[in-house]
C-alpha atoms as an extended CHARMM CRD file, in Angstrom:
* protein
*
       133  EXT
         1         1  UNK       CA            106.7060000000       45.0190000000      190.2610000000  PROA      1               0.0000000000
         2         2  UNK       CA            107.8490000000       45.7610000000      193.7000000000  PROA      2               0.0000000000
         3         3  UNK       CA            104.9890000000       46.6160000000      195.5410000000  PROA      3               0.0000000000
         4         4  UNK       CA            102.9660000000       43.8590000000      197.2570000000  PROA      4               0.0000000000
         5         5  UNK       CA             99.4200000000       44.3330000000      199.5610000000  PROA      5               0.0000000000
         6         6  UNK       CA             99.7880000000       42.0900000000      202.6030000000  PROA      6               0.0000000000
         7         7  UNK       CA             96.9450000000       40.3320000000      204.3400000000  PROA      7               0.0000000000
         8         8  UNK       CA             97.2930000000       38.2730000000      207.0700000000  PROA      8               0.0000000000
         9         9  UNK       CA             95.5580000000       35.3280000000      208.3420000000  PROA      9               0.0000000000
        10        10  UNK       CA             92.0250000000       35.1830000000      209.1060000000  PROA      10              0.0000000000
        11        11  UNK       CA             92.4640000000       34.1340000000      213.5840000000  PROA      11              0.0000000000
        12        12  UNK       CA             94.8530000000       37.4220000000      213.7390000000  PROA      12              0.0000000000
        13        13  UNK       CA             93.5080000000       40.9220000000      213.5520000000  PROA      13              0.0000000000
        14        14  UNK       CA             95.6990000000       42.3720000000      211.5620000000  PROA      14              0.0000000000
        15        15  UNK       CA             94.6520000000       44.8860000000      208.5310000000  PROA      15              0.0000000000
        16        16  UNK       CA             96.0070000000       44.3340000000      205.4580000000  PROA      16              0.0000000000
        17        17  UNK       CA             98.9220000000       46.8940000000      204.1330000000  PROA      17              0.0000000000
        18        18  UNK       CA            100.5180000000       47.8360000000      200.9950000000  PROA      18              0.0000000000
        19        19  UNK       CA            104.4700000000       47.5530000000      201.1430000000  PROA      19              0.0000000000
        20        20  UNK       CA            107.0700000000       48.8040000000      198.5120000000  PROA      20              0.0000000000
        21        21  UNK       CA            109.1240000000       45.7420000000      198.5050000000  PROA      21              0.0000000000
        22        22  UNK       CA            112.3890000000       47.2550000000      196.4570000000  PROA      22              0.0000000000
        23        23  UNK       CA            114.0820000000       47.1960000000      199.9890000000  PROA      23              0.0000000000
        24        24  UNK       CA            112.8660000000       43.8510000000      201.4100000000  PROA      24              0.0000000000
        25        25  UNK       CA            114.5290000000       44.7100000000      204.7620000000  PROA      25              0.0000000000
        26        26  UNK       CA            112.9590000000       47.9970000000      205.3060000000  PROA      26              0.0000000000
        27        27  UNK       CA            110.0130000000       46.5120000000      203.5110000000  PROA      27              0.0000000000
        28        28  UNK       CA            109.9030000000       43.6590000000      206.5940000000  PROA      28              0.0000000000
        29        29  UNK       CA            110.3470000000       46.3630000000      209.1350000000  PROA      29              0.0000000000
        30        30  UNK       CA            107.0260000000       48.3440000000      207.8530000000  PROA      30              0.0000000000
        31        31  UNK       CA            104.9530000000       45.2050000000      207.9360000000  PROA      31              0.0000000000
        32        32  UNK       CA            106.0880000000       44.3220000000      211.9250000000  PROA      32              0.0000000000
        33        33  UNK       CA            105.8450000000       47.9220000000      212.4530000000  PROA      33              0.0000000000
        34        34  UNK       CA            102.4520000000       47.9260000000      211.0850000000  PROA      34              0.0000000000
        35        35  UNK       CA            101.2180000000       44.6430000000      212.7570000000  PROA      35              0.0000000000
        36        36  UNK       CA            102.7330000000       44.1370000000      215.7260000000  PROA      36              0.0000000000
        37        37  UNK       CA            100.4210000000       46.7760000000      218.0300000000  PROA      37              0.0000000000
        38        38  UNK       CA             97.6020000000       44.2300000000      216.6120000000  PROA      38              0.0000000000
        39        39  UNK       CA             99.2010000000       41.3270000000      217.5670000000  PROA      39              0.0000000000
        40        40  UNK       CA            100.6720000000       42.0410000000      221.1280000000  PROA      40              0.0000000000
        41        41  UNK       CA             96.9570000000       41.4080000000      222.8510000000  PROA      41              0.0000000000
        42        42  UNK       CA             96.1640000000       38.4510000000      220.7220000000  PROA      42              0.0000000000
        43        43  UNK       CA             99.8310000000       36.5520000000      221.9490000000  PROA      43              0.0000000000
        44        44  UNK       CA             99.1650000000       38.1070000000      225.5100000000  PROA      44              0.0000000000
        45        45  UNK       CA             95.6960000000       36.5940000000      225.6430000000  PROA      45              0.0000000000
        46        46  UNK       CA             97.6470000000       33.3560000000      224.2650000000  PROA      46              0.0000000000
        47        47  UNK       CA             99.9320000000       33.1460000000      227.4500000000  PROA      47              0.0000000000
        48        48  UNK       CA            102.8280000000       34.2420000000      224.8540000000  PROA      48              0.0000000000
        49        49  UNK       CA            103.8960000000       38.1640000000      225.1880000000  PROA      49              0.0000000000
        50        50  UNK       CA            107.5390000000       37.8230000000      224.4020000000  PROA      50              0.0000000000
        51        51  UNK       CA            106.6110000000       36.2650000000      220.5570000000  PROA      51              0.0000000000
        52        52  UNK       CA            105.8740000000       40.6750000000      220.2800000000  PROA      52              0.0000000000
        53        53  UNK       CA            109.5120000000       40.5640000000      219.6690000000  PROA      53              0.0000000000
        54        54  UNK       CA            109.4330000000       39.0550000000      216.3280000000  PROA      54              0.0000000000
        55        55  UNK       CA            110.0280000000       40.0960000000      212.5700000000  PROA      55              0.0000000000
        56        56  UNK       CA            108.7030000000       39.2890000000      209.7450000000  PROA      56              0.0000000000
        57        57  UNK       CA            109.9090000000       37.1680000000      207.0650000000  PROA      57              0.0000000000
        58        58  UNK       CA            108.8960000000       35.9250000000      203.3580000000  PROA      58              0.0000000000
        59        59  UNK       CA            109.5770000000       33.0970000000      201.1080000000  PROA      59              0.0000000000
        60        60  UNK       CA            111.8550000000       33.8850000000      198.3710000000  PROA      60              0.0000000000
        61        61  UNK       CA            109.0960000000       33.8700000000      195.4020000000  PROA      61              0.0000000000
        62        62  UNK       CA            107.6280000000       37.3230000000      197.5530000000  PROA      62              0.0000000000
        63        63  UNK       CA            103.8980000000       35.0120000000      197.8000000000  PROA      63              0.0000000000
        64        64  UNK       CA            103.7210000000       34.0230000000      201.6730000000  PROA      64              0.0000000000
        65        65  UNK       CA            104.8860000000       35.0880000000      205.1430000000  PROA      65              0.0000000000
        66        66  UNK       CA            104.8820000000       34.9040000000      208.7410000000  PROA      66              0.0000000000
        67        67  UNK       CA            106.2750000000       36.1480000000      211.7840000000  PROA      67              0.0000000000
        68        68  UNK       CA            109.0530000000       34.4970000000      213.8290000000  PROA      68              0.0000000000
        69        69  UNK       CA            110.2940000000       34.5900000000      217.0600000000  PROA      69              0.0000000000
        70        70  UNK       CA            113.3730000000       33.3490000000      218.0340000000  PROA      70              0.0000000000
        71        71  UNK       CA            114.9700000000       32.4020000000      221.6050000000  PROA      71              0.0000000000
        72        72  UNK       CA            118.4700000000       31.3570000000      220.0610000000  PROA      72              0.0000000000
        73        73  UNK       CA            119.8740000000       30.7720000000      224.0400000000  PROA      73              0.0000000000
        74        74  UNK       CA            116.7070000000       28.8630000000      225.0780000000  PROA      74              0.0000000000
        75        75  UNK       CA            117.0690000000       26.8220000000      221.8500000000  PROA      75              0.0000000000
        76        76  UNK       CA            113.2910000000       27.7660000000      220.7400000000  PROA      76              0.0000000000
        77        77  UNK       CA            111.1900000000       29.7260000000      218.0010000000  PROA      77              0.0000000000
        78        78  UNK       CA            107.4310000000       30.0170000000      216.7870000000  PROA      78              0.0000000000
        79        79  UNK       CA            105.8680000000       30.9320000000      213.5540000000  PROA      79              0.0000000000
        80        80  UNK       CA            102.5780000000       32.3850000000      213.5280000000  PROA      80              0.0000000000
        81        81  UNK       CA            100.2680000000       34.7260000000      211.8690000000  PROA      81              0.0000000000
        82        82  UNK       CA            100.3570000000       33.7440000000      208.3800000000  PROA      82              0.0000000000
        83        83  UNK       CA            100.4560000000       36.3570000000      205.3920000000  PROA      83              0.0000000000
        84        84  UNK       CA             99.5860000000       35.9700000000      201.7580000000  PROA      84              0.0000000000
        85        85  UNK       CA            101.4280000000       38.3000000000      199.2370000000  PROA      85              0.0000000000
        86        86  UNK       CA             99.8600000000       39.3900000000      196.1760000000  PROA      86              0.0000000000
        87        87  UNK       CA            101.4350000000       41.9980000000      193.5700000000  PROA      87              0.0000000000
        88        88  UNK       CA             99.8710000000       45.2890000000      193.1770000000  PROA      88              0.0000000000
        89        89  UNK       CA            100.1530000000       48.4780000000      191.2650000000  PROA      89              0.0000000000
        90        90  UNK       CA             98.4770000000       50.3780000000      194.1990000000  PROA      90              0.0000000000
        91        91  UNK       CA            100.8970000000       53.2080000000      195.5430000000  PROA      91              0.0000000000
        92        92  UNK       CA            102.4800000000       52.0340000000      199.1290000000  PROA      92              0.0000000000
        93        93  UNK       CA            101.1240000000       55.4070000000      200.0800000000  PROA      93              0.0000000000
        94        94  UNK       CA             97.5750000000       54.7880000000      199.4310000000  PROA      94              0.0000000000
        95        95  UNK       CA             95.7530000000       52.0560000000      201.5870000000  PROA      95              0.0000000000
        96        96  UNK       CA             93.1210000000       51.3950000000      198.6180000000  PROA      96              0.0000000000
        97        97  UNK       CA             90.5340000000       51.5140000000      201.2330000000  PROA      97              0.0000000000
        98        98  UNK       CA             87.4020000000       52.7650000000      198.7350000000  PROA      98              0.0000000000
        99        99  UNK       CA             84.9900000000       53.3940000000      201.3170000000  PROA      99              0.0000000000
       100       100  UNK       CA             83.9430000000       57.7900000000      201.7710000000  PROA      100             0.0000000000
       101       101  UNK       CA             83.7180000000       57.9360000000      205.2370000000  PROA      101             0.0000000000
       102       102  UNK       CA             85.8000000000       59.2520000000      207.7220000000  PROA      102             0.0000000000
       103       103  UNK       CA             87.5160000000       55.8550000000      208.8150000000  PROA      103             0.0000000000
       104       104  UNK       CA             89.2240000000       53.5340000000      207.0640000000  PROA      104             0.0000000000
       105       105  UNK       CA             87.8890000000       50.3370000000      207.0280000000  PROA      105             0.0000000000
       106       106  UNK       CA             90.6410000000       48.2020000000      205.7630000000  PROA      106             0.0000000000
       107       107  UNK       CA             93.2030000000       49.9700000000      208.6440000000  PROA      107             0.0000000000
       108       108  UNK       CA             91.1840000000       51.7110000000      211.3850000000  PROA      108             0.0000000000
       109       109  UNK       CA             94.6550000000       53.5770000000      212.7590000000  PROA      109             0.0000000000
       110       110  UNK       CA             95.2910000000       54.3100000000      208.9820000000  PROA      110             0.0000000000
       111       111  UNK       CA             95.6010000000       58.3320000000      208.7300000000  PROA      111             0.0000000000
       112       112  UNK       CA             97.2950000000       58.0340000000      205.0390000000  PROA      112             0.0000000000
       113       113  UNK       CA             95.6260000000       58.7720000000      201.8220000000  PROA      113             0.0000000000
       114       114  UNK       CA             93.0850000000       56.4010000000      200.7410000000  PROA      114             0.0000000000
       115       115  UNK       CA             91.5750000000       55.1150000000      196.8940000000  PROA      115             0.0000000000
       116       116  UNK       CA             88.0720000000       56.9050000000      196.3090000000  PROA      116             0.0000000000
       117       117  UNK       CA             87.0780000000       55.4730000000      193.1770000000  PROA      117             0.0000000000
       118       118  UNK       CA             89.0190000000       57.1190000000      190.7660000000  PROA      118             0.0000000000
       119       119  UNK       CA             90.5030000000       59.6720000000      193.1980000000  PROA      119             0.0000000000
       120       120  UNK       CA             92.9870000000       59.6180000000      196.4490000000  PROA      120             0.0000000000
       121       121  UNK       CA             92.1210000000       61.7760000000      199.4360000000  PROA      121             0.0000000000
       122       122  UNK       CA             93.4340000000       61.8380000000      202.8850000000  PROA      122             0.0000000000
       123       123  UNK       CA             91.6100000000       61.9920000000      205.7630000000  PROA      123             0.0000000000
       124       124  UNK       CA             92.0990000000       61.7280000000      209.3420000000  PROA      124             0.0000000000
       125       125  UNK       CA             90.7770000000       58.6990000000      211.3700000000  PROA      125             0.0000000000
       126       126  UNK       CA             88.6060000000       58.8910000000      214.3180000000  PROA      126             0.0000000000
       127       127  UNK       CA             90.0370000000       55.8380000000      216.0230000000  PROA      127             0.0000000000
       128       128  UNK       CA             93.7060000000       55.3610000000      216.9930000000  PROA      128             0.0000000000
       129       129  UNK       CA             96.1030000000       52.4640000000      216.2560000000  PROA      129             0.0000000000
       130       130  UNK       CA             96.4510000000       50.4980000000      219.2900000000  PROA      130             0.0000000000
       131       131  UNK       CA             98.8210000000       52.2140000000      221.7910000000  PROA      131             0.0000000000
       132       132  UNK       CA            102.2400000000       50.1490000000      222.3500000000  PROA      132             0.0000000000
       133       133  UNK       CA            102.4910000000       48.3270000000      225.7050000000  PROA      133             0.0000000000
């Protein structure tokens, strides 16, 4: 099984995602793309705006993550946000948010399909992702 949903630690705001992991490079580059937006106020507010530039990495067993940053000149780097892996035979596509409304609740910037009981529909949100700064 190569897909894994993602959910991060409960003192970052980050909504969980679903991530075919049968790359695990361009699998790593969904989940920053995916949480970084949420976690560029959060390391401002911390004093800490340059840990935005960051990826994310896994242990080899696929069941925990984090982000790093890494200042390789300044001889410094910082792990944070936490992530726990679990296996899942939900499509990457699908967020597997079950609730019939018109926003997600698992991934408010979420426009994808979505799990309705036995069903997948798509829907548009009514609330953005975070914008970039």
């Amino acid at each position: 099984m190569t897909t894994y949903r993602i959910e991060f630690g409960p003192a970052w705001p980050v909504p969980p995602i679903t991530v075919d992991y049968s790359d695990r490079t361009a699998a790593a580059r969904t989940v920053a793309e995916h949480a970084i937006p949420h976690l560029k106020p959060v390391l401002a507010a911390k004093g800490h705006p340059e840990f935005a530039d960051c990826f994310f990495q896994t242990n080899r067993e696929l069941t925990v993550g984090q982000f790093m940053w890494l200042n390789l000149a300044g001889e410094k780097a910082a792990q944070f946000c936490p992530a726990r892996l679990t296996p899942t035979d939900l499509d990457p596509d699908i967020c597997g948010d079950t609730w019939d409304d018109e926003v997600c609740e698992l991934d408010p910037g979420h426009d994808g399909n979505h799990l309705n009981g036995h069903a997948t529909v798509g829907w548009p949100n009514r609330y953005p992702q975070p914008a970039a700064r």
